[in-house]
C-alpha positions in Angstrom: -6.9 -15.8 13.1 -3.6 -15.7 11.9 -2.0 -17.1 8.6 1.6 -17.8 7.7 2.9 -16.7 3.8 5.6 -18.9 3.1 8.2 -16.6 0.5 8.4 -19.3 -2.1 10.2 -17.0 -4.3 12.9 -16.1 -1.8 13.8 -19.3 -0.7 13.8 -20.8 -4.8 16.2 -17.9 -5.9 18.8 -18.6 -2.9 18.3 -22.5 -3.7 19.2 -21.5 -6.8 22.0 -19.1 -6.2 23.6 -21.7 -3.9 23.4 -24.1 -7.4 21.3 -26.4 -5.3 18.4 -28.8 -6.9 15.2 -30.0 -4.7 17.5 -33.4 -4.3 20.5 -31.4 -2.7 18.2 -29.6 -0.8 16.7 -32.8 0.6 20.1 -34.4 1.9 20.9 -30.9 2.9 18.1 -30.7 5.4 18.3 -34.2 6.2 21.5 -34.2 7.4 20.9 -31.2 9.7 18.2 -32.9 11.6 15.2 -32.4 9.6 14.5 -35.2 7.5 12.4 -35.0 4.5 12.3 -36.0 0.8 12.7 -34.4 -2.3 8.7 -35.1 -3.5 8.1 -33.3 -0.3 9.8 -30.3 -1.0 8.8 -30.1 -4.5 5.0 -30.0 -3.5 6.0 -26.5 -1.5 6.6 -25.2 -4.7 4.6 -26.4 -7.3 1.8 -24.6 -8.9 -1.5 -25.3 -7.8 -2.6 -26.1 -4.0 1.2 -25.8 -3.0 2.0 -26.9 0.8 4.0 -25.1 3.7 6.6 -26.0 5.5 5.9 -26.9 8.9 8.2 -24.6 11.3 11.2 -27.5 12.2 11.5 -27.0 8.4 11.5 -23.0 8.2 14.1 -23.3 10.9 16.0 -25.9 9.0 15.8 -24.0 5.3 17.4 -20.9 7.6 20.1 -22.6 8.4 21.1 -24.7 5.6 19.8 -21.3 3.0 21.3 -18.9 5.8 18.0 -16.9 5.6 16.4 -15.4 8.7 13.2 -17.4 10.1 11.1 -13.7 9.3 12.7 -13.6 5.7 11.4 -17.3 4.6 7.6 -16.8 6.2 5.7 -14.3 8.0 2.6 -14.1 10.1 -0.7 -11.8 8.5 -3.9 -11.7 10.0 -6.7 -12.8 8.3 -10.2 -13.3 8.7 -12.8 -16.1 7.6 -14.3 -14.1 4.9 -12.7 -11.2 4.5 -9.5 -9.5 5.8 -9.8 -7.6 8.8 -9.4 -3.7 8.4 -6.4 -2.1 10.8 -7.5 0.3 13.7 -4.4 2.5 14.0 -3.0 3.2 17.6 -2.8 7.1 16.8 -6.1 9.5 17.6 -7.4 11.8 15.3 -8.7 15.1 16.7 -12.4 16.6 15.8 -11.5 19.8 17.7 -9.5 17.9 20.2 -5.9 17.7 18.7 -4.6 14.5 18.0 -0.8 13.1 17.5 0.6 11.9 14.5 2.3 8.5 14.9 4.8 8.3 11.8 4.6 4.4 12.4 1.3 4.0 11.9 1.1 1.5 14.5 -1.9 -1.8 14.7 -3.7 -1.9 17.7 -6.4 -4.5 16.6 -8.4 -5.5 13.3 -11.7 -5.3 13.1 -14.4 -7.2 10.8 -16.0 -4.6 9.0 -19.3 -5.7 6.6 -18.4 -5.7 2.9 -21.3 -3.3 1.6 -19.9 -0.6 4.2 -16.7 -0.6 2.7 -18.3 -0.3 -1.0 -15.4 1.3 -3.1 -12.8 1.9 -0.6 -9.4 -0.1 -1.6 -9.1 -2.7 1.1 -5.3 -2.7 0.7 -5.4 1.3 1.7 -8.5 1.1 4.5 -7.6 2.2 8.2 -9.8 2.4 11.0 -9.0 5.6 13.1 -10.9 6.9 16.5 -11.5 10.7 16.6 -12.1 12.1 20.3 -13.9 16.2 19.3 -16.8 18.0 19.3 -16.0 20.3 15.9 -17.3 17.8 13.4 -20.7 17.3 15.0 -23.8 16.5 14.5 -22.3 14.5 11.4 -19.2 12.5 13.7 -19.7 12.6 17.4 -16.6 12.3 19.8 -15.6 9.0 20.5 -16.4 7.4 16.6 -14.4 5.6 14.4 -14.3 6.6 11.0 -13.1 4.7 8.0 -10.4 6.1 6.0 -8.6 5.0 2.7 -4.7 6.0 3.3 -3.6 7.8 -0.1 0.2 7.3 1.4 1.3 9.3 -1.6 -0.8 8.7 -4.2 -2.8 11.0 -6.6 -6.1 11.7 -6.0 -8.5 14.5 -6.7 -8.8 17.7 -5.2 -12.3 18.1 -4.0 -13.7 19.6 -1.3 -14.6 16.7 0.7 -13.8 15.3 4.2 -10.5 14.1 5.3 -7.4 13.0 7.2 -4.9 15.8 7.7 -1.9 16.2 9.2 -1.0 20.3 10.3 2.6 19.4 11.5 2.8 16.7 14.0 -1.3 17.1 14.8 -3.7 15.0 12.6 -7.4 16.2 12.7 -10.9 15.1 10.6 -11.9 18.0 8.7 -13.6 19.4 5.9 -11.0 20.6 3.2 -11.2 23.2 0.3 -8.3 23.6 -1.4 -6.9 26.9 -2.1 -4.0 28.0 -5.0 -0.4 28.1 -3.5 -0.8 25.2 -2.4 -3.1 25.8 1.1 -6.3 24.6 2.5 -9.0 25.8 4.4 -9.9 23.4 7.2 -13.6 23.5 7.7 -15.6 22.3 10.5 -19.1 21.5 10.9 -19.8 22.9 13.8 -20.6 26.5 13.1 -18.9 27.4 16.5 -15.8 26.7 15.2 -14.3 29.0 12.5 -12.7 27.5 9.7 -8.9 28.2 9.1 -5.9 28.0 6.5 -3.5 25.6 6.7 -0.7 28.7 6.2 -2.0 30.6 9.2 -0.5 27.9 11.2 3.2 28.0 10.0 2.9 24.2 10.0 3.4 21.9 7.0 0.5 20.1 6.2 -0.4 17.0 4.5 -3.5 15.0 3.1 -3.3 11.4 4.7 -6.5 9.5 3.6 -10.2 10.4 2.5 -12.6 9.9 4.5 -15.1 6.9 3.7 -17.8 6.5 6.6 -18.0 6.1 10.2 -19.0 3.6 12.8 -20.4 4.6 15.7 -20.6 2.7 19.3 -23.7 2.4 21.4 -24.4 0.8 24.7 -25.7 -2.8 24.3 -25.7 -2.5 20.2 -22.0 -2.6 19.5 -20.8 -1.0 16.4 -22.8 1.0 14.4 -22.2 1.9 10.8 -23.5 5.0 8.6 -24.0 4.4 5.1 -21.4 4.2 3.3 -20.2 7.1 1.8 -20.0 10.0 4.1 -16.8 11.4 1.6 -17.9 14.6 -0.5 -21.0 15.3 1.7 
């Protein structure tokens, strides 16, 4: 389902900035079509168990605040118990090569059980599908596999498995890291040869750890490995 975040902050500083109180604000609103009160506004603002304005009042606080409609509230998807993880639009490649999309587009969330994601930061978890044969027997082509997006931060170099990008091709590999700043991309399927990241003359980047993967069979639905396929 969806929820709306009302950006209580936003709309008190312009209120503010404007030298407006909750009474101005009232007659403000009022008079451009929306009548309300000024208890009524106060209760979107106050501390605990604070209300939100119902959308003929987001449209109304644009106008009188000159804020955009998207500025003053916003639309996140959440679930009943726990928020829904991201699968990304873009394909990672086993073996198969797969394109990077800068964007990082949404295609759906999915409900993921909370012991499966164990450590991972929720904030950082994507849901990618990886279409190869080079990984296997550990990820099969066609499963989804659970990564936290480092998107810049520090994290340790260890040989463990990951998200890479090699120029504008992402894969799932196994990565050692090398001085002078390489890598040696490792698969686990002895037919493919492991390779350095300089022998391809492409930049390369580390885009997320890998955390576990989910697996889809026929009649059973998703499938999930035990968490913590990372460092095997």
């Amino acid at each position: 389902m969806k929820k709306q975040n009302f950006n209580r902050e936003l709309v008190k500083n312009k209120i503010k900035e404007l030298g407006l109180n909750y009474k101005d604000l009232a007659m403000e609103l009022t008079e451009n079509g929306t009548p309300i009160s000024e208890s009524a506004i106060k209760i979107w603002f106050r501390t605990t168990n604070p209300s939100t304005p119902e959308l003929d009042k987001i449209k109304a606080l644009s106008s009188v605040l000159s804020l955009q409609v998207s500025s003053i509230i916003d639309e996140v998807y959440v679930d009943d118990e726990n928020d829904g993880v991201e699968l990304l639009e873009m394909r990672a490649g086993f073996g198969t090569e797969g394109t990077l999309d800068p964007e990082f587009k949404v295609e759906r969330c999915i409900k993921l059980p909370q012991e499966f994601l164990g450590k991972v930061n929720a904030k950082y978890a994507k849901i990618i599908q990886c279409y190869g044969d080079s990984m296997m027997p550990e990820f099969n082509d066609g499963d989804y596999i659970l990564v936290e997006m480092l998107g810049g931060r520090d994290y340790i170099k260890r040989p463990s498995i990951y998200l890479v990008r090699l120029g504008d091709v992402v894969y799932i590999k196994r990565i050692e890291f090398l001085p002078n700043n390489d890598i040696r991309l490792i698969s686990i399927n002895p037919t493919y040869p492991p390779f350095l990241a300089s022998e391809t003359g492409y930049e390369w980047e580390i885009l997320g750890a890998v955390y576990g993967k989910i697996s889809v069979k026929l009649g059973s639905g998703f499938q999930f490995s035990e968490q913590g396929v990372k460092g095997k």
